[in-house]
C-alpha positions as CSV (number, residue, x, y, z in Angstrom):
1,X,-18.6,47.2,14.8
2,X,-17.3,48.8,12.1
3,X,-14.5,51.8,12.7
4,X,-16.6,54.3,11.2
5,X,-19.1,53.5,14.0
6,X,-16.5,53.5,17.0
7,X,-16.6,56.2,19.0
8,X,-14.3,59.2,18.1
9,X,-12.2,62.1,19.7
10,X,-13.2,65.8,19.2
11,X,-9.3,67.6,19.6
12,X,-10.3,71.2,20.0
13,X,-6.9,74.1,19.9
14,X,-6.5,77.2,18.2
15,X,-3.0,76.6,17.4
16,X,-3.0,74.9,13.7
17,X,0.5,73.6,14.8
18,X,-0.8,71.6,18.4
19,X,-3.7,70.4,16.0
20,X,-1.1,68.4,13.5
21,X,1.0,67.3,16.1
22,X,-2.2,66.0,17.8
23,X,-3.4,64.0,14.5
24,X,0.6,63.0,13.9
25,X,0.5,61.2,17.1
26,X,-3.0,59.5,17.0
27,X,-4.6,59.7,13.9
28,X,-3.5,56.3,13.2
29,X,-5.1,54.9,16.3
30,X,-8.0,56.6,17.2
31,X,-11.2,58.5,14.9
32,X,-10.3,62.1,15.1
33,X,-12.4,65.6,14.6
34,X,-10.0,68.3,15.1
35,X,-11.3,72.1,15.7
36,X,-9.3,75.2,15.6
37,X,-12.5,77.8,17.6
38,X,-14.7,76.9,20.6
39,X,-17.8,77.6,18.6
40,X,-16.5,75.4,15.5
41,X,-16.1,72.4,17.6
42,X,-19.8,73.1,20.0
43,X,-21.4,73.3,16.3
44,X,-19.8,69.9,15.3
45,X,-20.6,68.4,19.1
46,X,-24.6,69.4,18.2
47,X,-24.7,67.7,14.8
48,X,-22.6,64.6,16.1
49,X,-22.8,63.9,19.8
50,X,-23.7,60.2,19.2
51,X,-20.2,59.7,18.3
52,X,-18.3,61.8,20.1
53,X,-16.9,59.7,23.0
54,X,-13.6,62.2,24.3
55,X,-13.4,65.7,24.0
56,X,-10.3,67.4,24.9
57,X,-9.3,70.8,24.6
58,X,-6.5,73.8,25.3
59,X,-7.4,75.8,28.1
60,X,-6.3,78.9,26.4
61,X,-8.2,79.7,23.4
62,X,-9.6,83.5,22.2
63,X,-13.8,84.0,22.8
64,X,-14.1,80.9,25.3
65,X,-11.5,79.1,27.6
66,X,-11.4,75.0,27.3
67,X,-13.4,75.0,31.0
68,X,-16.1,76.9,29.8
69,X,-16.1,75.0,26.2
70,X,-16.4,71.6,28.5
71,X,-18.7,73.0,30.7
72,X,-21.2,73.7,27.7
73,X,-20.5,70.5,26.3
74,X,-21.2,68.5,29.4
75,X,-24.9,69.9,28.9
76,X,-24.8,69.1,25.2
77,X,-22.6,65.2,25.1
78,X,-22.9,64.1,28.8
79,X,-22.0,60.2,27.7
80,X,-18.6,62.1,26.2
81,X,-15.7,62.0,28.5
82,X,-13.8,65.4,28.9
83,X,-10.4,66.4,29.4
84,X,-8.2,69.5,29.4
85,X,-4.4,70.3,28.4
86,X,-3.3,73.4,30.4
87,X,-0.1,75.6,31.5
88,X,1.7,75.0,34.9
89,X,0.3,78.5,35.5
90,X,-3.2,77.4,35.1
91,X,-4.2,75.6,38.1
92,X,-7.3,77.5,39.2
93,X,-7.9,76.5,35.5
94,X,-7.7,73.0,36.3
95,X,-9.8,73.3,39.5
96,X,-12.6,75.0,37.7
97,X,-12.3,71.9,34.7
98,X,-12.8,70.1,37.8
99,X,-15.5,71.5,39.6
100,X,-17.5,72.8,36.4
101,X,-16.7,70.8,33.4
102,X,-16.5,67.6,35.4
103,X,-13.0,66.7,33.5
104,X,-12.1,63.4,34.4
105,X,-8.2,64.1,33.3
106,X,-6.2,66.8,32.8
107,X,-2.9,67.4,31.3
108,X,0.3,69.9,31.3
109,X,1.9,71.4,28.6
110,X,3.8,69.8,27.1
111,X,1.7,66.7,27.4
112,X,3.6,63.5,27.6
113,X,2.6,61.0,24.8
114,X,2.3,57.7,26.3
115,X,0.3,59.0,29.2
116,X,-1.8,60.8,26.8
117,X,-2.4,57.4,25.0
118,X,-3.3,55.3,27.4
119,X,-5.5,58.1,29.3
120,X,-7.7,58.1,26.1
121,X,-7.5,54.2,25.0
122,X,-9.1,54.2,28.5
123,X,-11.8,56.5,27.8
124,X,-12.6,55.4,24.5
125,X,-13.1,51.5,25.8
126,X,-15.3,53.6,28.3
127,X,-17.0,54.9,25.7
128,X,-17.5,51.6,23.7
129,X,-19.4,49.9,27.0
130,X,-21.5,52.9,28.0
131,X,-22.1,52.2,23.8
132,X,-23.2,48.7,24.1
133,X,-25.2,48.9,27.1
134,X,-27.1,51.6,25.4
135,X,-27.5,48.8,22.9
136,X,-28.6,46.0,25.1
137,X,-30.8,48.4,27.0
138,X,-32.5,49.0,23.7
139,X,-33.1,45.4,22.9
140,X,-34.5,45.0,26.2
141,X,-37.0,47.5,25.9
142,X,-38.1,46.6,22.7
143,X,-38.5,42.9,23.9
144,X,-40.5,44.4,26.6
145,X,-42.6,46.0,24.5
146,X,-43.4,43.0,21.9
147,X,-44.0,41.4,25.4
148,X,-46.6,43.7,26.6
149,X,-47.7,43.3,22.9
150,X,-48.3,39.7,23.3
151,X,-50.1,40.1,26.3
152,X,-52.1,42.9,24.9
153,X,-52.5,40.7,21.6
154,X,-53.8,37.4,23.6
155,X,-56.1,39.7,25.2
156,X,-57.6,40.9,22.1
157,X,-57.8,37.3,20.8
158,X,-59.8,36.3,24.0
159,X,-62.4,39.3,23.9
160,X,-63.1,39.1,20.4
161,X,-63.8,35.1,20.4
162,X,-67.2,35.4,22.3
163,X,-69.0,38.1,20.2
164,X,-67.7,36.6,17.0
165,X,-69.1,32.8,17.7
166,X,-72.2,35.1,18.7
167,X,-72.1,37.0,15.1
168,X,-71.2,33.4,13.5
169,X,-74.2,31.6,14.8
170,X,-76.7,34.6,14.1
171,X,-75.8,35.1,11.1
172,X,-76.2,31.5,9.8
173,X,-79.9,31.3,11.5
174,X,-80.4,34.9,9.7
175,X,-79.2,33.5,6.5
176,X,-82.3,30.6,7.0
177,X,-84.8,33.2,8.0
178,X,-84.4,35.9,5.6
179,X,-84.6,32.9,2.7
180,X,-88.5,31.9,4.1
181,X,-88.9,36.2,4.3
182,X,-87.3,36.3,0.5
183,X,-89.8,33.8,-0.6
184,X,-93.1,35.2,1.3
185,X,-92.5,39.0,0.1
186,X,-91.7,37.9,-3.5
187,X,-94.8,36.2,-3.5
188,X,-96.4,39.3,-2.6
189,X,-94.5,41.6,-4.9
190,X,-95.6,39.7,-8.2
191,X,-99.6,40.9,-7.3
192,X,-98.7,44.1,-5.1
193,X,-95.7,45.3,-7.0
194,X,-92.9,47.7,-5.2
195,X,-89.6,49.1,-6.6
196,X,-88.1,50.0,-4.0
197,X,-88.8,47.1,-1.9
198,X,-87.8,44.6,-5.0
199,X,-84.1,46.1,-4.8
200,X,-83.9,46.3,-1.2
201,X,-85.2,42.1,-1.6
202,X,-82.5,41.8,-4.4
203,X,-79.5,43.3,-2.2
204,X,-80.3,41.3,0.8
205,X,-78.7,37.7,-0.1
206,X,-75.2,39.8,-0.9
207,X,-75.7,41.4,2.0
208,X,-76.1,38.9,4.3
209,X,-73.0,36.8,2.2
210,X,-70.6,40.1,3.1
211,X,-71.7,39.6,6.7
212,X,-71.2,35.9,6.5
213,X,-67.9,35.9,5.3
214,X,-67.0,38.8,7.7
215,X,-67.9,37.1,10.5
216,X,-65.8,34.1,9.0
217,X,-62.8,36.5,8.7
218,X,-62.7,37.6,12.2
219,X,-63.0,34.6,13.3
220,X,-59.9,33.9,11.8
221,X,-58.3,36.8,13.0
222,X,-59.1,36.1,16.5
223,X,-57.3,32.4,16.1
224,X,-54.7,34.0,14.2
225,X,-54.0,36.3,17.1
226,X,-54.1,33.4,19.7
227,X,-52.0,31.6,18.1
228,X,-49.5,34.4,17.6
229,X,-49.8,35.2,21.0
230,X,-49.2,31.5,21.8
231,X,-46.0,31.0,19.6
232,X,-47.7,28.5,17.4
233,X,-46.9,27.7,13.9
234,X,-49.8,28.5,11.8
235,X,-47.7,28.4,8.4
236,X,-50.0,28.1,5.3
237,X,-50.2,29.7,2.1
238,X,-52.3,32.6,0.6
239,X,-53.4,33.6,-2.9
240,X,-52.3,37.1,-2.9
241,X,-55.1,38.4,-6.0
242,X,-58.0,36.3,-3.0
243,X,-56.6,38.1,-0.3
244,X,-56.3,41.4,-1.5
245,X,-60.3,41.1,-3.3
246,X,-61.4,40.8,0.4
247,X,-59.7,43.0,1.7
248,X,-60.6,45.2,-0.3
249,X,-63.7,44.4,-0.1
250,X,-63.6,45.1,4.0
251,X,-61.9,48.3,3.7
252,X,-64.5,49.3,1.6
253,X,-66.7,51.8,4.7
254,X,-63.2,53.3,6.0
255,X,-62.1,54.4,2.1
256,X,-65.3,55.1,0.2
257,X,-65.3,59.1,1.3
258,X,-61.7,59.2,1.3
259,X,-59.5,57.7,-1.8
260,X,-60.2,55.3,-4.8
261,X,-58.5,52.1,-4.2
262,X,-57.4,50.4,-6.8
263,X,-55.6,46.8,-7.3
264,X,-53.5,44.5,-9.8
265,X,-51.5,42.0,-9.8
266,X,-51.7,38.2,-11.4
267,X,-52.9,35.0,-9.2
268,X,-49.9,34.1,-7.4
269,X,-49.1,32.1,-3.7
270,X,-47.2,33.1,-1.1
271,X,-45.6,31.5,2.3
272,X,-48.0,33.3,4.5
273,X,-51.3,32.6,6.0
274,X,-54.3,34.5,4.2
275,X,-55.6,35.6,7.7
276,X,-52.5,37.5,8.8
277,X,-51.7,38.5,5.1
278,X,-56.1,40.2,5.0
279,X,-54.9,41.4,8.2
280,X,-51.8,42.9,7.6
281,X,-53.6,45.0,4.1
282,X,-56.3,46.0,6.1
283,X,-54.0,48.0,8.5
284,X,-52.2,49.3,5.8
285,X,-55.2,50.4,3.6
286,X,-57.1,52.0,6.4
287,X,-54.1,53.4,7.5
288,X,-53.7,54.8,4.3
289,X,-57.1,56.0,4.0
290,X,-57.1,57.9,7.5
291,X,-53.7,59.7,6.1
292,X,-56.0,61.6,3.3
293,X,-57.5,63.9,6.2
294,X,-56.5,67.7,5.0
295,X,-54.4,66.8,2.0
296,X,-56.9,68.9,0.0
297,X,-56.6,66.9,-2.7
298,X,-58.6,63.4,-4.2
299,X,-57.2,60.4,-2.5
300,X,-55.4,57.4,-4.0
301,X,-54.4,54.5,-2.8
302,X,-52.9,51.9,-4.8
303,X,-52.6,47.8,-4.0
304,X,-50.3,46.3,-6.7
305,X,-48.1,42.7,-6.4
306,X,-45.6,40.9,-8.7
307,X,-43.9,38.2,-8.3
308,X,-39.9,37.3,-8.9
309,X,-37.8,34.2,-8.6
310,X,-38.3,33.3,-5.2
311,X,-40.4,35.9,-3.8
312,X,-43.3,38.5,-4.1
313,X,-43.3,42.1,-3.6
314,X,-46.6,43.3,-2.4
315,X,-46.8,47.6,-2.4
316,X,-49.7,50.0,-1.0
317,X,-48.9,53.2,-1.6
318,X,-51.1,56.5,-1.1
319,X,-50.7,60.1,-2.0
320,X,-51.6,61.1,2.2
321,X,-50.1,63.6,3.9
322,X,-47.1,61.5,4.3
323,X,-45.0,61.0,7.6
324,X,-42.6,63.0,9.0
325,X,-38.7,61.9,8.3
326,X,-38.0,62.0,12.9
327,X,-41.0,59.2,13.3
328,X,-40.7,57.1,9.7
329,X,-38.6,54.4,12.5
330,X,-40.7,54.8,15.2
331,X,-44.2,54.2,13.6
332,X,-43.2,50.8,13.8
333,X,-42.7,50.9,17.9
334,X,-45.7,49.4,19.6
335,X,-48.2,51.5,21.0
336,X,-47.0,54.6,19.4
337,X,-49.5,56.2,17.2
338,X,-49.4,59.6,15.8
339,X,-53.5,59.3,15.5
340,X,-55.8,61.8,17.8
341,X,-56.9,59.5,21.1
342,X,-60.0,57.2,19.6
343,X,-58.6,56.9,16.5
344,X,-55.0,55.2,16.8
345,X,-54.1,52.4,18.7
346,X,-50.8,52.1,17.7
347,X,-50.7,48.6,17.2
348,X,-51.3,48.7,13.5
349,X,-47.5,49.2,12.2
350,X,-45.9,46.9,14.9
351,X,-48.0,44.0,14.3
352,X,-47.9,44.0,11.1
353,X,-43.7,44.0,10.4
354,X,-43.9,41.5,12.8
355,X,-45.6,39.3,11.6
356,X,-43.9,39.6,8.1
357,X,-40.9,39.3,9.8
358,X,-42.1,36.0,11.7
359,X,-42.0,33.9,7.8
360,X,-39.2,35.5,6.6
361,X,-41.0,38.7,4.9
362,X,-39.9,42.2,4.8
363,X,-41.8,45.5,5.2
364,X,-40.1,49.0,4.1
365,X,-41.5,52.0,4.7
366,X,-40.6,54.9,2.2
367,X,-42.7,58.2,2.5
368,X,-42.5,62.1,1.6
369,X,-44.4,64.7,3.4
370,X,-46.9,66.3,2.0
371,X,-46.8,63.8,-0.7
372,X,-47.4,60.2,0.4
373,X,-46.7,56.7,1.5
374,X,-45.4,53.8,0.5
375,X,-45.1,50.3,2.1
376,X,-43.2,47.5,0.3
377,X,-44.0,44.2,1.8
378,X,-41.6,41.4,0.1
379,X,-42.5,37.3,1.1
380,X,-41.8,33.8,0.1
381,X,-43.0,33.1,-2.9
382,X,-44.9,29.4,-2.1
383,X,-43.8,26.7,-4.3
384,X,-45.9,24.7,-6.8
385,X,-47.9,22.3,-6.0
């Protein structure tokens, strides 16, 4: 932990003199914010609670008295420790600290230096292990999550495995059918000629190929998903310009209304497996295309790739409505979506970084309100054969 990060003392006195003193005598051991007002030092508390771990005040102080300063910032820094420095005079001060600010030491005037020390080494250590069981409690709950995740994920897996070797199967006996139909109308067509029913005979074989190799993809997505939700090592390699064609090619219902979508990039392989790399674009490109609602504006979203030394950086970016700065972290939580209810699952994000993350990848996210989105995934570039 670096000492910018450990937790500091907020020194609050209207004297200028008690305030050097103050930093004379502990400046070199401890992080200090010194205030001269009671309003200057509750501003500073609301901008930087999170590292305020002691707050110590005078009692006597023009506009606001140290209790009623530590009783406000009780409600404001609760975590922070707070202490008072009072006048042998002041004892119903002190009870007040007590009962009010919840002061959990006091001192008289003039405060004794080694006592003073040691009373706020103590807090500050305090301070530091209410700090890292935040920390730990935040790990937990985030392994909790991706738990829940997995169990959510090998769910998914398991329900989408019986209606896709449904799909599969009908869609190869369809492909057999509609090649004895192809030949039987064209037959027909060359005496009883019909234009529209020559282009609708004409579109039907790519048709039925999109299906087909839909059906092939979700199949994969469905192992892919087992197998992630299994811990298995499904390492492979992809052909990022492949990948990105069918996925584009998949995405095309959810964008056609919404954005152009364009791509470029040169043939190159990375350490990732074409499944989870079709299934990572396609969150981010319908993502992208769902964050055109009510920018008033033509859409645009952009697929580009190029490849350096080692590894490949692979961007979409769109010119959405963008995502607030206070949620650009927590996008990336599981199951927290920003989407109406139907539309968001809030899965999207949190699967996908993981699953860079799981070969070594990277995924930024940089993005402007009102302007737009980018997401810079970086991976192992694969070697040559």
């Amino acid at each position: 932990m670096n000492a910018s990060d450990l937790p500091a003392v907020l020194y609050v006195d209207d004297d200028a003199l008690n305030l050097r003193v103050f930093d004379a005598n502990f400046g070199q051991r401890f992080r200090i914010f010194r205030c001269s007002s009671p309003n200057e030092a509750l501003a500073l508390l609301e901008q930087r609670r999170s590292e305020i771990g002691v707050v110590l005040s005078d009692q006597r102080m023009p506009g606001m008295t140290g209790v009623e300063l530590l009783e406000r910032a009780r409600s404001i820094a609760p975590d922070a420790r707070r202490m008072l420095v009072t006048a042998y005079a002041d004892m119903q001060a002190v009870i007040d600290a007590v009962n009010r600010g919840q002061v959990t030491r006091y001192f008289v005037k003039p405060w004794d230096r080694a006592e003073l020390l040691a009373a706020l080494e103590d807090a500050l250590k305090i301070a530091r292990l209410e700090l890292r069981i935040r920390e730990v409690e935040g790990r937990m709950m985030k392994s909790e999550r991706l738990a829940t995740l997995g169990q959510v994920t090998a769910g998914i897996a398991h329900e989408l495995m019986g209606p896709v070797g449904y799909l599969t199967q009908n869609v190869s006996s369809l492909q057999r059918d509609m090649e004895r139909v192809v030949q039987y109308v064209s037959r027909h067509l060359a005496t009883d000629p019909d234009a529209e029913v020559s282009s609708t005979i004409e579109d039907l074989p790519s048709l039925i190929k999109d299906l087909s190799e839909g059906a092939t993809h979700l199949r994969g997505v469905a192992l892919g998903l087992r197998a992630q939700a299994r811990g298995e090592d499904m390492e492979a390699t992809a052909e990022v310009a492949e990948v990105v064609s069918f996925a584009v090619k998949l995405a095309r219902a959810e964008v056609r209304d919404r954005a152009r979508l364009t791509s470029n990039g040169e043939p190159i392989r990375i350490v990732f497996g074409p499944v989870k790399l079709c299934q990572v674009l396609l969150n981010l490109i319908v993502n992208a295309a769902q964050a055109m609602e009510g920018t008033g504006r033509p859409g645009r979203i952009d697929v580009r790739w190029a490849a350096r030394d080692e590894d490949v950086v692979l961007t979409v970016s769109d010119n959405g409505c963008g995502i607030p700065v206070a949620l650009q972290e927590k996008v990336f939580q599981p199951l927290f979506t920003t989407k109406p209810v139907g539309i968001g699952t809030g899965l999207g994000l949190s699967i996908c970084r993981e699953l860079v993350m799981q070969f070594g990848g990277q995924l930024r996210l940089s993005s402007t309100p009102g302007e737009g989105t980018e997401i810079e995934l970086t991976f192992k570039r694969a070697p040559l054969p």
